[in-house]
C-alpha positions, 0 to 999 in steps of 0.5 A: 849538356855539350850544346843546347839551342832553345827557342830559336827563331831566325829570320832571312829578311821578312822570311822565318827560317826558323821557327822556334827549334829547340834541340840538346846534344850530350857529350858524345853523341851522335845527334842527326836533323833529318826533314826535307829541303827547306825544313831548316837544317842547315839553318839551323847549324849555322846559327849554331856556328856563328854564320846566321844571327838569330832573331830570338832564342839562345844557344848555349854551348857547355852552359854558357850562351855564346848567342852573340859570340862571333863564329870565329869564338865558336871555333876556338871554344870547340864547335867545328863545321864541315859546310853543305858543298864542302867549301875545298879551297881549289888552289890549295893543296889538300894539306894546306886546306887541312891546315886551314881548318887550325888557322885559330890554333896555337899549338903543335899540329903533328898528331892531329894531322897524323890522325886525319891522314889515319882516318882518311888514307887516301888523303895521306896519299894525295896531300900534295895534290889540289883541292880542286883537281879531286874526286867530291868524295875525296873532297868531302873528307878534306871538309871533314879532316879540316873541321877536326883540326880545329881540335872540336868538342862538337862537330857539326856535319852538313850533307857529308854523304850529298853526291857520291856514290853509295860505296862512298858514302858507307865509308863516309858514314863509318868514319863518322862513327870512328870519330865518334868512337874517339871521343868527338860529338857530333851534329849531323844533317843528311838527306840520307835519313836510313843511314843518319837514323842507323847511326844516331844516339837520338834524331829530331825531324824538322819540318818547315822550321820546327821540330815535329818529332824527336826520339832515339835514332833506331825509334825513328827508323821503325815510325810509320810516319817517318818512314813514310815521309823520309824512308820511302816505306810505309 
């Protein structure tokens, strides 16, 4: 098992974020939180990364618990996070906010910058450009090629597709299934559950800090409830 939380709990002061979430991810899946604002999902990837501490439970990471291992560890052992809004460094140019996300690493560079350019074209054509004077869908993929050049193992992506423009997030949704397709696990959180489910190994539905379901992603998509509470059908 790659990534394994059980019986979390996370408090924000006397507020209970998380209620006891247990969740698996195997190497190379793609595993998708889906549930409504204030379920718990982002929450949840930062206690996994290291941004959140938690009050009780574990998370294990290749079979050891790195509970208290502190989020930068994480990094260097191979959990990558592509945050909720992005994070861009503004007054940076799109390469040097790529190079930050290999800010941990010792080793040569090159081919894992190549290969973002690869994923990501319009990046190449822009490196020398800033952060902040580009599009959000540009910058969403400088979230996503700094987060895989930390070299992860798991990726853990929350809200890539929040704010564009549905011929964006198409594209957004077959990169991630590309660098799934090269080797790369991934943890997605997205609003966009019709797409998240379509491209899910297996999905869990959080509500209100708990996982009220869990199934494989195409399983999901045809569930009347889910349906209902996420898809806007019934």
């Amino acid at each position: 098992m790659l990534l394994e939380i059980k019986d979390i709990h996370v408090h924000y002061g006397k507020i209970a974020a998380i209620k006891g979430i247990s969740l698996q991810v195997e190497d190379g899946e793609i595993v998708s939180l889906i549930g409504a604002n204030g379920a718990g999902k982002t929450t949840t990837l930062k206690t996994i990364s290291g941004l959140r501490p938690l009050t009780s439970g574990q998370v294990l990471f290749n079979g050891a618990d790195i509970s208290k291992m502190p989020g930068h560890k994480r990094v260097i052992a191979g959990i990558g996070q592509s945050p909720e809004g992005r994070g861009v460094f503004p007054g940076m140019t799109v390469q040097e906010n790529l190079l930050m996300g290999a800010y941990t690493r010792k080793d040569a560079l090159d081919a894992d910058l190549a290969e973002v350019y690869e994923l990501f074209p319009r990046l190449a054509e822009r490196k020398n450009q800033f952060g902040g004077t580009m599009s959000g869908g540009e910058q969403q993929m400088i979230a996503i090629g700094r987060a895989l050049m930390t070299k992860p193992k798991v990726l853990l992506l929350d809200e890539p597709s929040m704010g564009l423009a549905p011929m964006l997030i198409a594209q957004i949704f077959e990169i991630i299934k590309e660098i799934n397709k090269r080797g790369t696990t991934v943890l997605l959180v997205e609003q966009n559950a019709q797409q998240a489910l379509k491209l899910s190994h297996r999905a869990y539905v959080l509500e209100t800090g708990r996982v009220v379901k869990s199934a494989p992603g195409p399983e999901l998509l045809d569930d009347p409830q889910v349906r209902a509470a996420y898809l806007g059908g019934h």
